[in-house]
C-alpha positions in Angstrom: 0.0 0.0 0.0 2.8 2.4 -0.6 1.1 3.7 -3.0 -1.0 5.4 -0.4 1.2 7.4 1.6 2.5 10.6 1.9 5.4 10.8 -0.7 7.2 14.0 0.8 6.7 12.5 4.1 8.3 9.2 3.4 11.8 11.2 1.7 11.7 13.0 4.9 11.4 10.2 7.0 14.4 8.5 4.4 16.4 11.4 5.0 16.1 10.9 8.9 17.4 7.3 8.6 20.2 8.0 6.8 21.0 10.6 9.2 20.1 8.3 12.4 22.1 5.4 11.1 24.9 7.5 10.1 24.9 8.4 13.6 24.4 5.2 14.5 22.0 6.3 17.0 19.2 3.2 16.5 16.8 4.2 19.5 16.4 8.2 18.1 15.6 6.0 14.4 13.0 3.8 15.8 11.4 6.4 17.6 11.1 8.4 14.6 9.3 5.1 13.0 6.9 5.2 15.7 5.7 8.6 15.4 5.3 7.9 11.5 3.3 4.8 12.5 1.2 6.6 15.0 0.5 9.7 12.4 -0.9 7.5 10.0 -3.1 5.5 12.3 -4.6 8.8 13.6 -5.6 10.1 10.4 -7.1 6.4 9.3 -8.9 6.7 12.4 -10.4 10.2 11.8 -11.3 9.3 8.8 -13.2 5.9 9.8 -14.7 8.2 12.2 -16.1 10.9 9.6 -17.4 8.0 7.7 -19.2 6.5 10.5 -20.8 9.8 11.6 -21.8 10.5 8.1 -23.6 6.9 7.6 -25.2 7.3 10.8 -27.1 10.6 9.5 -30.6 9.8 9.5 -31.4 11.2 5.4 -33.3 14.7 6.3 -36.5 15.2 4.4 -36.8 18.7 2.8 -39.6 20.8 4.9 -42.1 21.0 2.7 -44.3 23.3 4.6 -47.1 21.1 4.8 -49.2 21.2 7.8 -52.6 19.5 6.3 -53.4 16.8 3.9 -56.3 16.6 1.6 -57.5 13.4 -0.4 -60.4 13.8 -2.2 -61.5 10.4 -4.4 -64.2 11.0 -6.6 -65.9 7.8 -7.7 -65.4 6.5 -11.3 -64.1 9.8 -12.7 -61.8 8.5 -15.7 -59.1 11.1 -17.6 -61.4 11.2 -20.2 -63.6 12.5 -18.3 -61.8 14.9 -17.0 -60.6 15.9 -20.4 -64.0 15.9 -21.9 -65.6 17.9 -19.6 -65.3 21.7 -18.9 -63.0 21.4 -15.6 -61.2 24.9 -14.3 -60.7 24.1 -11.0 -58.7 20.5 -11.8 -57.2 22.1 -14.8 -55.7 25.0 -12.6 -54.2 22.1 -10.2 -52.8 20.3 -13.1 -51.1 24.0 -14.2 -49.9 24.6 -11.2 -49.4 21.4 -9.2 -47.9 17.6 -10.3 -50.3 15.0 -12.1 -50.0 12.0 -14.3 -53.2 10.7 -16.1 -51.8 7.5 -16.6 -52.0 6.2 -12.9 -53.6 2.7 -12.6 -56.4 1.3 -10.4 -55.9 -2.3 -8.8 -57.1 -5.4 -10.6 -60.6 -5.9 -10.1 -61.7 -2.1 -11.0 -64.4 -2.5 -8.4 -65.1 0.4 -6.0 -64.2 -1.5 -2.6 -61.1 -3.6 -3.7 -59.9 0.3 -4.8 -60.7 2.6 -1.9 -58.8 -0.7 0.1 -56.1 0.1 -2.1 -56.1 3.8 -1.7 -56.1 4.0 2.0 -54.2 0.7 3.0 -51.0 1.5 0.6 -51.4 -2.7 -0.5 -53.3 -4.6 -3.1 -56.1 -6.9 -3.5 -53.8 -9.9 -2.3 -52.4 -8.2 1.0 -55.5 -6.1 1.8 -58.0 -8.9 1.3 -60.7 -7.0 -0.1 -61.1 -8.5 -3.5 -64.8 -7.8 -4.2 -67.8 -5.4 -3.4 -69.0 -8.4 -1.5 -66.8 -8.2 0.9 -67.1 -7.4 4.4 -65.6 -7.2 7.8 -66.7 -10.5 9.2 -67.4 -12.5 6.0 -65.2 -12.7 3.3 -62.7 -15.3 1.8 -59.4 -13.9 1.9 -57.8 -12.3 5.3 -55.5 -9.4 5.3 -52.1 -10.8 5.6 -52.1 -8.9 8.7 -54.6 -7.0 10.9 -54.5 -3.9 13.2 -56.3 -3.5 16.0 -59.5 -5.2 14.3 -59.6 -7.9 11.3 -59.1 -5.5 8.3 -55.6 -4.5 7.2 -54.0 -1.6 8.4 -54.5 1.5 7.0 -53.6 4.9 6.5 -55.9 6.1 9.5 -54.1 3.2 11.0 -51.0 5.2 11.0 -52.0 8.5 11.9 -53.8 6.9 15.0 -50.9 4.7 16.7 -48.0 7.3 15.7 -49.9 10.2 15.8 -52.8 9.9 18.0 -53.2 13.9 18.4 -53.6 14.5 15.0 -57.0 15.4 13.8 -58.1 12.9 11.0 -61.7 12.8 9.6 -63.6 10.6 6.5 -66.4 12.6 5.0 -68.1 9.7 2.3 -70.7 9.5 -0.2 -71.2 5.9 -0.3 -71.4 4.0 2.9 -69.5 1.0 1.4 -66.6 3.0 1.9 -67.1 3.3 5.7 -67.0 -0.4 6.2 -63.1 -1.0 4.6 -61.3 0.6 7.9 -62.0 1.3 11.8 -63.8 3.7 12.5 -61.7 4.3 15.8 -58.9 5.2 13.9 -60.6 8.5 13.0 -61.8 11.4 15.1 -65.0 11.9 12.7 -66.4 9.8 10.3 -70.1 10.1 8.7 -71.8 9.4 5.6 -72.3 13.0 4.1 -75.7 11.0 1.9 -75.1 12.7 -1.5 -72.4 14.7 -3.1 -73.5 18.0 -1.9 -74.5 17.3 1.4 -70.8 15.3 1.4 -69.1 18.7 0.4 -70.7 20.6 2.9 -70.3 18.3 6.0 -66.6 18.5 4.9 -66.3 22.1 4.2 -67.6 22.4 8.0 -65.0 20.0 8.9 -62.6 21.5 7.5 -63.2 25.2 8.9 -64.0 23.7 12.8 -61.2 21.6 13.1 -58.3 22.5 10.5 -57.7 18.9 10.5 -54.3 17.6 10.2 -55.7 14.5 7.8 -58.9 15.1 5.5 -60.1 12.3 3.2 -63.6 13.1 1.4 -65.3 10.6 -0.9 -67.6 11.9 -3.6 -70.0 9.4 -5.2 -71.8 10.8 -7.9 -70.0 11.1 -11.2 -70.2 7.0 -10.7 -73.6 6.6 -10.1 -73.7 8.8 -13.6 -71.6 6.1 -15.4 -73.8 3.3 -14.0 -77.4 4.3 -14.8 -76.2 7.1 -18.2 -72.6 5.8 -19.4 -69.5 6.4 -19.5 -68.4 9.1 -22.2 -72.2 10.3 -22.3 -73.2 14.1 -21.6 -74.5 12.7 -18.2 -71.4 11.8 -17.4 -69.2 15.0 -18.2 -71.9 16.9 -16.5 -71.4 14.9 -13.4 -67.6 15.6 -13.4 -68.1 19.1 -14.0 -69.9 19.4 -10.7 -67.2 16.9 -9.5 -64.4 19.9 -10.3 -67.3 22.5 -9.0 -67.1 20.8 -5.5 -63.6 20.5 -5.3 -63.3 23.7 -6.0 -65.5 24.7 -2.9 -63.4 22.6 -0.8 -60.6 24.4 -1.9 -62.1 27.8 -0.9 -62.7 26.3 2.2 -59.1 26.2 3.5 -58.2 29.6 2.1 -61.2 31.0 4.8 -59.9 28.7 7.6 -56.3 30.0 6.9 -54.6 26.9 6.3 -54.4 27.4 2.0 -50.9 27.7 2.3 -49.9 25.3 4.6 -52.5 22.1 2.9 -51.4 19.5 0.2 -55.0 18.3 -2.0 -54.5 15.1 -3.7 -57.4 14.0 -6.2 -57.7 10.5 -7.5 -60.4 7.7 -8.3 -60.9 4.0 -7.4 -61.6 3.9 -11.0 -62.7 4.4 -14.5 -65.4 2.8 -16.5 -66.9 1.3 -19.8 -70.0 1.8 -21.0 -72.3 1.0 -18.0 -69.8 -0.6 -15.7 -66.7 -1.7 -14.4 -64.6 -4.4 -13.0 -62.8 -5.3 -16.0 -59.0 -5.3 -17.2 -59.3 -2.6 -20.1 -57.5 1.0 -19.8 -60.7 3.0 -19.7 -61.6 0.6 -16.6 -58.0 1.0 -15.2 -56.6 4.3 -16.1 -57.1 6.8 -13.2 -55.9 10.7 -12.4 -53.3 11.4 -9.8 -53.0 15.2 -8.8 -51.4 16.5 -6.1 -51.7 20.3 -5.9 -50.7 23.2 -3.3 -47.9 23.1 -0.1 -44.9 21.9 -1.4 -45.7 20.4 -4.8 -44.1 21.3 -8.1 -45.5 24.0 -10.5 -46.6 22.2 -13.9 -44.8 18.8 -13.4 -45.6 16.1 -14.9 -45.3 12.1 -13.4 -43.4 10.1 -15.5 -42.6 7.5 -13.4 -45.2 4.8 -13.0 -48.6 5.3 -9.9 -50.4 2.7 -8.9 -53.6 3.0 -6.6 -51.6 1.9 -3.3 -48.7 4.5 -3.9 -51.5 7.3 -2.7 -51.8 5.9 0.8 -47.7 6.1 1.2 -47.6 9.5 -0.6 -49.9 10.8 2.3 -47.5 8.9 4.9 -44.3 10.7 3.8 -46.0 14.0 4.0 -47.1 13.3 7.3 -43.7 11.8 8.5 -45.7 8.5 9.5 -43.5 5.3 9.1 -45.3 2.8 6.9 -45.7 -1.3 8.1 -43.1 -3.7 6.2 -46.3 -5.5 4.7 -47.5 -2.4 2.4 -46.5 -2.1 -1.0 -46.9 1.3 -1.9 -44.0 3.8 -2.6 -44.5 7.6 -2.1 -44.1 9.8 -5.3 -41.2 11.9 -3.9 -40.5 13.4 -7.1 -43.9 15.6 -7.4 -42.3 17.7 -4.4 -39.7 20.6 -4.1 -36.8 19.5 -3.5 -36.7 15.7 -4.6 -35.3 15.2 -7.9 -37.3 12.9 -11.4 -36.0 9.4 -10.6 -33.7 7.5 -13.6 -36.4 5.4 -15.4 -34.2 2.9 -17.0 -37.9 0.8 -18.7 -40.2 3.9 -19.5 -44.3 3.2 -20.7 -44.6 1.8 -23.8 -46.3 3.8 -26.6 -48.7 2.6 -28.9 -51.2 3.9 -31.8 -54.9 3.3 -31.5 -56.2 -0.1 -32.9 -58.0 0.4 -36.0 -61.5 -0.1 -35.6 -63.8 -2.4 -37.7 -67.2 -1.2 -38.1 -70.4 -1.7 -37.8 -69.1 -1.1 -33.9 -71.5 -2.2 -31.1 -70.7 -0.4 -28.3 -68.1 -0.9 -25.6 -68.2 -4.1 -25.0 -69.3 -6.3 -27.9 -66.9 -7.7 -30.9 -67.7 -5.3 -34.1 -69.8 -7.2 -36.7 -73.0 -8.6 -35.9 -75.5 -10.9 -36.7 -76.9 -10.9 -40.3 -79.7 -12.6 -42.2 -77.7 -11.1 -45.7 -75.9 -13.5 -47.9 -72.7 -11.1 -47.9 -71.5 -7.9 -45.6 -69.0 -5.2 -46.4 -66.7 -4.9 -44.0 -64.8 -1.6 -43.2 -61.6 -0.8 -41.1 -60.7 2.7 -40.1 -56.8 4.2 -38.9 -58.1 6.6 -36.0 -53.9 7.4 -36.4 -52.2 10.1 -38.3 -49.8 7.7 -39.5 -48.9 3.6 -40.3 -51.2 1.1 -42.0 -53.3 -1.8 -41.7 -53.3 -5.0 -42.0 -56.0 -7.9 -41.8 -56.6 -11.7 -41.8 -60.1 -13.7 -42.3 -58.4 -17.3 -41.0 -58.1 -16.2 -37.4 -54.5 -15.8 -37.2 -52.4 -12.9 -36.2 -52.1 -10.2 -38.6 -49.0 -8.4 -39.4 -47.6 -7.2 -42.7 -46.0 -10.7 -43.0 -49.3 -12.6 -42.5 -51.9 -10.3 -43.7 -53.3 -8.2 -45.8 -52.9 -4.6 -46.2 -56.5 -2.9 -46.0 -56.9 -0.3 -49.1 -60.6 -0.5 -49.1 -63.9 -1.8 -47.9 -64.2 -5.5 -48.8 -67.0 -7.9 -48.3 -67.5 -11.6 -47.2 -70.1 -13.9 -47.5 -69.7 -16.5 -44.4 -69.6 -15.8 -40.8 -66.3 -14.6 -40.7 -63.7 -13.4 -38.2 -61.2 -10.4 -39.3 -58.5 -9.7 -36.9 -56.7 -6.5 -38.2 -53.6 -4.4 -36.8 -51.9 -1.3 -37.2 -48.2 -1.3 -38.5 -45.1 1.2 -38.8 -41.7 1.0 -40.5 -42.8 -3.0 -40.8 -43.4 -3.4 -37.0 -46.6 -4.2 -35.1 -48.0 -0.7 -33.5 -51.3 -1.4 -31.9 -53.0 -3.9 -30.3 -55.4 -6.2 -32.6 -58.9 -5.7 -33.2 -61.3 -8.3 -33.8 -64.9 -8.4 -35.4 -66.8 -11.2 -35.4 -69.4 -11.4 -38.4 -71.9 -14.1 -38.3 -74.4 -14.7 -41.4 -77.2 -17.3 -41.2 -80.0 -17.9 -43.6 -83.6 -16.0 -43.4 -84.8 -19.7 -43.3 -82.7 -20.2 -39.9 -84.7 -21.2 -37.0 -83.4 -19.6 -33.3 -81.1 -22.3 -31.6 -81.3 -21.0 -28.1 -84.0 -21.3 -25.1 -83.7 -18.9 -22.8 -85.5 -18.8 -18.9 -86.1 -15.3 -17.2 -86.2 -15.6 -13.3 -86.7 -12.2 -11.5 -85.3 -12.4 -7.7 -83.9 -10.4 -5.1 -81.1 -8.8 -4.0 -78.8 -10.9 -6.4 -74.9 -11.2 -5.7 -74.3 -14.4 -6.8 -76.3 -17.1 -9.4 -79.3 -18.6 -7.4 -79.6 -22.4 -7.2 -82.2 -22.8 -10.4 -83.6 -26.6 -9.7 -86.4 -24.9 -6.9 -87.3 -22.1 -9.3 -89.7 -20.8 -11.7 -89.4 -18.9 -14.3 -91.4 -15.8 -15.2 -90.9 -15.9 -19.4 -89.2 -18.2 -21.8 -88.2 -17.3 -25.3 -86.1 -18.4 -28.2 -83.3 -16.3 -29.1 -80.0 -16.7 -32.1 -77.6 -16.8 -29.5 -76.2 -15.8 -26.2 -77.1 -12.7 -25.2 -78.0 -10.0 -22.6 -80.4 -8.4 -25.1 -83.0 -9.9 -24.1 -83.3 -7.9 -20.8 -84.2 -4.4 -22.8 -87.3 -5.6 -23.3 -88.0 -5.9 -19.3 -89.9 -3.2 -16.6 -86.5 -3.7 -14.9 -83.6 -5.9 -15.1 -82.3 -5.5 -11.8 -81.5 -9.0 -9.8 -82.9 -10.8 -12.8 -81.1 -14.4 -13.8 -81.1 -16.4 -16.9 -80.9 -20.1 -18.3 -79.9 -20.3 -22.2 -79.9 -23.8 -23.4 -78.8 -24.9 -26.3 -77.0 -27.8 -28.8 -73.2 -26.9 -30.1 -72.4 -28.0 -33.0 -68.4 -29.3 -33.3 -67.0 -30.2 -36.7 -63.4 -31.1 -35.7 -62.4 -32.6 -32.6 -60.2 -31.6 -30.0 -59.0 -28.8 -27.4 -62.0 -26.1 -27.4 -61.7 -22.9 -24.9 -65.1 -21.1 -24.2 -65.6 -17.8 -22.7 -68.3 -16.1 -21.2 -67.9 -12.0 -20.9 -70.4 -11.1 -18.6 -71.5 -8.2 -15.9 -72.5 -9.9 -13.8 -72.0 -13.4 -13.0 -72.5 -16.5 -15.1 -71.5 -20.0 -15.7 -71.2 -22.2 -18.9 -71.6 -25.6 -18.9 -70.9 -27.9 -21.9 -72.1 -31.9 -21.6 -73.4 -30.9 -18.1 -69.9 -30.2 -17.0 -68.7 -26.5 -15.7 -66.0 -25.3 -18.0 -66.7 -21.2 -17.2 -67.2 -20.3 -14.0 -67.7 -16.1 -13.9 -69.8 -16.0 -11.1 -69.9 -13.0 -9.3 -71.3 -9.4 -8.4 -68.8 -7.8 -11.0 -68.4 -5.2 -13.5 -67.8 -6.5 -17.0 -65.1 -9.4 -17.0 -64.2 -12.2 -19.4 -63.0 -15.8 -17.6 -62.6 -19.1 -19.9 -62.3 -23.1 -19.6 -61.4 -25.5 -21.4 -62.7 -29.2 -22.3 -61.8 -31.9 -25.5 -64.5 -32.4 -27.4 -65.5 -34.7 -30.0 -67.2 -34.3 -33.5 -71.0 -34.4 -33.1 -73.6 -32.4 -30.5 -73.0 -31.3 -27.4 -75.6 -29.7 -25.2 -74.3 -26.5 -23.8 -75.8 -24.0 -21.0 -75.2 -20.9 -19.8 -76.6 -19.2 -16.6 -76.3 -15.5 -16.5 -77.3 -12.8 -13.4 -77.5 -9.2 -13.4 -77.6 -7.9 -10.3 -78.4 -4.1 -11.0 -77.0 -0.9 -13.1 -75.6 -2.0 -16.7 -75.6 -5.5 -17.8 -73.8 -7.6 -21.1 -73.1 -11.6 -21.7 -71.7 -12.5 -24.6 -69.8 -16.3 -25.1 -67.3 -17.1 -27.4 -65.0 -19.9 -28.3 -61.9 -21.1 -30.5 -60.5 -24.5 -31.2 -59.2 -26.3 -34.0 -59.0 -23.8 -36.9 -61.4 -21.7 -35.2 -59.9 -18.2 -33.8 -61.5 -16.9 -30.6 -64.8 -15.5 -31.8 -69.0 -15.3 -30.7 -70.1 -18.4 -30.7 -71.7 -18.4 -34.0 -75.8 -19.1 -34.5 -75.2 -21.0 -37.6 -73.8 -23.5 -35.2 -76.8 -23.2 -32.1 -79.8 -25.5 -32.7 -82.1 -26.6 -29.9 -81.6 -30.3 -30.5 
């Protein structure tokens, strides 16, 4: 380790050895060793020192200012909504605060396995609460841990065994949401009734108390997207009085004179599709994450990736509140002064819109149809500025190697599934797109029997041998259709029945995509099993079957709002598609 020493120090040293044994005076040389020895261990042992003192500095969170923390979730309010609709207030904390639109809800998008999320910092799988069906005494999945009840420990968790002085209140417009955690852990907790009356009770709140920790619910721009649609006027409308309240509640802290010392963060459980939600698509899953006011950047934008649970731990490292080893979520540092844009080394993948094949039939269905023509044009549309498309009619997957390129409309005449894609620079650019055109004869008789059963307060499919049905029909094929026709559709089931015809034998998956529950049964044996209170959600089996007829079931339950069922299948040279009514008789 010579390398390491003092060079001018050692010649001097040198020098004094020459000198010493020149002399020949041995004791004055090894003295003079020993004082070089004892130099360098003091300065190793300063410096060990420095290093330990440094290590052992606790890393010092910038002050941020913030004295008060305000959540407010508002129910089902997607990013398109919120960029469809005329919103000044959230636009003004997007300007002026830190946001992503691009934050994602927890797998199922159902309200109560998303507020869990939001307050408990974990997912479905820690949290327990997998389904609106849940509850505090009866459910099938316990928290991995518990606080000082059965249900997972949550953000008021925190707040009430590390800061039991601090103020904390839950204004809701839903009472489901007062059910997912304590109600000890909270100073004030009540159900505000509607949106307004919500607002108000926490605007009161709010002026009072000057609570430390706020979290309001608001309920309404949901209950829009359940009984209107998502995407409809309804729906905007509902978010515009969405960014109207918020706005209020803002105004509220500026007259309590605590504006300037407050963080607001404003998120969703979820997003939604058509009439409901629970599924796996982006409009379902896609939520808004703001964070506006004390200590947040002007006009940044989140580019690293925020999931539902990361909310609870951003409101944790605010508060200084140490979170428990079993929660997953990370605090978004970077959308505060003073924290720098972490390295992304894997950044979100960018993609162009899937084409669309038309005649489109609404949110959930395949494009196509059903048609009683002997041929259909079929047109494809590039909602993209740029790249091309490319189509196949066998089922397999398009690309410009195995496709081909769509110049204009074309027409078949057999049920026929076109799977088509959007390419660039010879690479695939979009997710595929599927339609699903079935044409039967005029002269083709309905293969399905269908059995309508109006009940009660349906979560799950009833037990069908001890009951009666109220209607029976005939219909083409599987379908939730038939319920239009109904004085109400609410906690009503249905039994289709019908005989699958199979050409080819071998490995067949079936699907049902259904909101809510169903089951499908082929040769009296369960291959689907989608039971369930749930928004829209596909789930499949699979089974060998032979050449010949097999009888085939399907039970099917709404139990309020929006409804769909469809079924589909692929096997053997058979890409997944509607099971088609050209092969549904009723023996």
């Amino acid at each position: 380790m010579v390398g390491n020493r003092n060079p001018l120090l050692i010649i001097k040293i040198l020098n004094q050895v020459g000198l010493l044994i020149n002399l020949g005076n041995l004791n004055l040389f090894m003295c003079t060793m020993r004082q070089y020895y004892f130099y360098k261990s003091l300065k190793l042992s300063l410096l060990l020192a420095t290093v330990f003192l440094v290590s052992c500095t606790p890393n010092k969170k910038a002050d941020l200012g913030i004295k008060h923390i305000i959540v407010i979730g508002v129910d089902g309010m997607s990013p398109d909504g919120i960029n469809n609709a005329q919103t000044p207030v959230i636009d003004s904390m997007v300007k002026y605060g830190a946001s992503t639109f691009e934050a994602r809800a927890v797998l199922p998008s159902s309200s109560s396995s998303n507020w869990a999320s939001m307050i408990m910092g974990a997912d479905t799988e820690q949290h327990g609460i997998t389904s609106n069906g849940w509850e505090a005494n009866n459910h099938t999945l316990p928290a991995v841990v518990s606080a000082h009840d059965s249900r997972f420990p949550s953000i008021f968790t925190l707040f009430h065994d590390q800061k039991p002085e601090a103020h904390v209140g839950t204004i809701y417009d839903w009472d489901g949401f007062g059910r997912l955690y304590n109600p000890e852990d909270v100073a004030f907790d009540i159900n505000g009734g509607h949106e307004d009356g919500t607002t108000q009770d926490a605007i009161t709140y709010i002026k009072d108390h000057k609570p430390n920790f706020t979290f309001i619910h608001l309920d309404h721009v949901d209950h829009a997207g359940h009984s209107e649609g998502h995407g409809t006027e309804s729906y905007y409308q509902a978010v515009e009085k969405a960014d109207h309240l918020i706005g209020s509640i803002i105004a509220s802290t500026k007259e309590a004179g605590i504006f300037d010392q407050t963080v607001f963060i404003i998120s969703a459980d979820h997003g939604g599709l058509g009439k409901g939600h629970g599924g796996e698509s982006l409009n379902e899953v896609n939520i808004p994450f703001i964070l506006y006011g004390a200590g947040v950047k002007n006009g940044y934008t989140i580019e690293e990736t925020v999931y539902q649970y990361d909310n609870a731990a951003t409101v944790a490292f605010v508060a200084g509140l140490e979170t428990p080893q079993a929660w997953i979520g990370r605090p978004v540092k970077s959308a505060f002064v003073g924290y720098e844009k972490p390295v992304l080394r894997y950044k979100k993948q960018k993609q162009l819109l899937a084409p669309v094949l038309l005649p489109k039939n609404g949110p959930y269905a395949p494009s196509g149809g059903l048609f009683t023509t002997s041929n259909i044009e079929v047109k494809l549309k590039n909602l993209n500025t740029t790249g091309s498309i490319y189509y196949t009619l066998d089922g397999s997957d398009p690309s410009e190697k195995n496709g081909l390129e769509y110049t204009a409309p074309f027409t078949v005449d057999r049920t026929t599934l076109v799977r088509a894609i959007v390419t660039k620079a010879g690479k695939a650019s979009s997710t595929i797109s599927a339609g699903s055109y079935r044409l039967i004869s005029t002269q083709k008789k309905p293969g399905v029997l269908f059995r309508i059963y109006p009940l009660e307060n349906l979560t799950s499919l009833p037990d069908f041998r001890n009951l009666k049905a109220s209607q029976t029909g005939n219909s083409m094929e599987f379908e939730s259709g038939i319920l239009d026709s109904l004085d109400s559709a609410a906690s009503t089931a249905i039994v289709f029945n019908s005989v699958l015809k199979i050409d080819t034998s071998g490995s067949y998956t079936f699907y049902t995509n259904s909101d809510d529950g169903s089951k499908l049964y082929i040769d009296e044996k369960l291959v689907v099993d989608n039971d369930g209170d749930h928004g829209v959600q596909e789930r499949s089996g699979t089974i060998n079957l032979k050449t010949g007829a097999h009888p085939i079931k399907i039970e099917y339950f709404n139990g309020g709002g929006g409804y769909y069922l469809d079924a589909q299948y692929k096997g053997p040279g058979i890409g997944k598609q509607i099971i088609p009514a050209g092969k549904l008789n009723l023996n």
